[in-house]
C-alpha positions in Angstrom: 26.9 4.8 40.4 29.3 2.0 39.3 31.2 1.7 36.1 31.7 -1.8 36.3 30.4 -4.0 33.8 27.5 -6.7 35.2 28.7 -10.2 33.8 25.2 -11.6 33.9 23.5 -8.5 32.0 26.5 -7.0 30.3 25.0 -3.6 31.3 27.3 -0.7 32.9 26.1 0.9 36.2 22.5 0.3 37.2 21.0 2.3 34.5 20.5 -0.2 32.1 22.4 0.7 29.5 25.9 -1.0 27.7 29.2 0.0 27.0 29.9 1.4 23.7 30.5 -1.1 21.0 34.4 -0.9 20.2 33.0 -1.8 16.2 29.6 -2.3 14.9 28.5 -5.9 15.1 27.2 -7.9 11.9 24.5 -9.4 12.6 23.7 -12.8 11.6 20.9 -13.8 8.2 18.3 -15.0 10.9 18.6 -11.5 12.9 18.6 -9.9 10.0 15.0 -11.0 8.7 13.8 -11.0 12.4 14.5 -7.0 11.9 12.7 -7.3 8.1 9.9 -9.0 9.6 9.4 -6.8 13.0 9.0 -3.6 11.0 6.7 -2.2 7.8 8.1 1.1 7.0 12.1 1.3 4.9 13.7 2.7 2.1 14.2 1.5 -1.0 16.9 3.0 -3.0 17.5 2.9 -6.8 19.4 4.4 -9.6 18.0 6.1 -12.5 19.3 7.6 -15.4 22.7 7.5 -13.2 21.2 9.3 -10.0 21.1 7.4 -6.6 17.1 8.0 -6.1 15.9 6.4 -2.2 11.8 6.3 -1.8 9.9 5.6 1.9 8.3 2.2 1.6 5.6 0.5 3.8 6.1 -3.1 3.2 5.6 -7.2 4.0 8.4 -9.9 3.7 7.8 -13.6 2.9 10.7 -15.5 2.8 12.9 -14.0 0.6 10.7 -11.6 -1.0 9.6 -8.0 0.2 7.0 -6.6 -1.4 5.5 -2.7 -1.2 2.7 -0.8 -3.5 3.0 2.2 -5.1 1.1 4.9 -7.6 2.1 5.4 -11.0 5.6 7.1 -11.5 9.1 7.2 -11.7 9.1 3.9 -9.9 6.6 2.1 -11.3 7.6 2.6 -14.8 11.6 2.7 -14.4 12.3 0.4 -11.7 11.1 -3.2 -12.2 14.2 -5.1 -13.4 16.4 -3.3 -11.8 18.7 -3.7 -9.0 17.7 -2.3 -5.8 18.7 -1.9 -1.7 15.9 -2.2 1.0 17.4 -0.7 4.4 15.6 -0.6 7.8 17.2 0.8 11.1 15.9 1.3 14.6 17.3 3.3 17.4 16.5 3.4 21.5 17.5 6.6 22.3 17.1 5.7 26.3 19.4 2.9 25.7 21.8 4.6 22.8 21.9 1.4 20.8 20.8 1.0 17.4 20.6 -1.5 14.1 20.7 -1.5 10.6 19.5 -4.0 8.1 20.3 -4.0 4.0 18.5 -6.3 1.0 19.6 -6.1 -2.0 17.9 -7.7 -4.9 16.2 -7.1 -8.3 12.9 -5.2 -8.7 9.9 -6.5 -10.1 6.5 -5.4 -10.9 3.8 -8.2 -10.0 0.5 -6.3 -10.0 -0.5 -8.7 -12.9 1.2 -11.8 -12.5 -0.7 -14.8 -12.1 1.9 -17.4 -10.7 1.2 -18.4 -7.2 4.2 -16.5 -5.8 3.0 -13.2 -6.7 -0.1 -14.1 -5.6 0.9 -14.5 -2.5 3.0 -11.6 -2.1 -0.1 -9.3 -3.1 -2.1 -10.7 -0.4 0.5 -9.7 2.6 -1.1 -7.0 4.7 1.0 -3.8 2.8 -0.8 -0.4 3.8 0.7 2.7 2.8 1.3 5.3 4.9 1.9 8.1 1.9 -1.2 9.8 0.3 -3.8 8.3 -2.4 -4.1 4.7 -4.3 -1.1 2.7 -4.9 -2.3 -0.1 -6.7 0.5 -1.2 -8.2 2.9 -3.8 -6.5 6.4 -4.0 -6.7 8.4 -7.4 -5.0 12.2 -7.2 -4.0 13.6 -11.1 -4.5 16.6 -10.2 -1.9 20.0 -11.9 -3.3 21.9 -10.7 0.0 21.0 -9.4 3.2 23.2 -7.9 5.7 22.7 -6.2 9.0 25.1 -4.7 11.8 24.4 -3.3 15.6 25.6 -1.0 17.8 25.6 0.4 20.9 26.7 4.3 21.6 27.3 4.0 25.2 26.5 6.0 28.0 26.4 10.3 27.9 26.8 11.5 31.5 26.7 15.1 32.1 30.2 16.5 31.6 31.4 13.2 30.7 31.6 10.1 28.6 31.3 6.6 30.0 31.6 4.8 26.8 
């Protein structure tokens, strides 16, 4: 094995994977919504009545809306109009490198609304994973999106090549 660094691949050794990041990397707005757009399950995190309160969310984006369903409950009825964060990660564990994506935004409920934007959102292909109906939608218009990456390095037995 090698620990020199391929210039073509940037990979260490012939295993495939890369050195460890010195710092996380931002990623750029277009990577960012590549990530929001590759994936259908994240969190959405709110406060109510003061408490920091993050629910599982399967979702769709279009443009700069993402937009989930839900049953009736604490985030249906306290939510909407509110300011929220969306976050989406992924992790290869063979490769030991790893993402994270953040929207943030205001909250609204659109299970009613007739103008064409919420119609729109409410036909994006949004199937929830968690039990029973969840008729009611919920869009996230996202004011800022951010996203960083990493990579971990190697783990060697007995040592660290990273």
């Amino acid at each position: 094995m090698t620990d020199q660094i391929d210039s073509e691949s940037g990979m260490l050794g012939h295993g495939g994977a890369a050195p460890a990041s010195p710092v996380a990397v931002a990623l750029g707005m277009a990577e960012c919504w590549r990530h929001l757009r590759s994936e259908d399950l994240g969190r959405i995190g709110v406060t109510l009545d003061g408490q920091p309160l993050v629910f599982p969310v399967n979702y769709a984006v279009k443009k700069e809306w993402i937009v989930f369903r839900t049953a009736a409950g604490t985030m249906l009825h306290r939510a909407p109009g509110s300011p929220a964060c969306f976050e989406i990660d992924g992790y290869d564990r063979g490769l030991r490198e790893g993402w994270s994506v953040m929207a943030v935004g205001k909250l609204d409920e659109i299970t009613e609304a007739d103008d064409s934007q919420s119609q729109a959102l409410r036909g994006l292909p949004v199937q929830p994973l968690a039990p029973g109906p969840r008729p009611h939608w919920i869009s996230l218009r996202v004011d800022r999106v951010s996203g960083r990456q990493f990579t971990a390095g190697w783990i060697v037995p007995g040592n660290w090549l990273g």
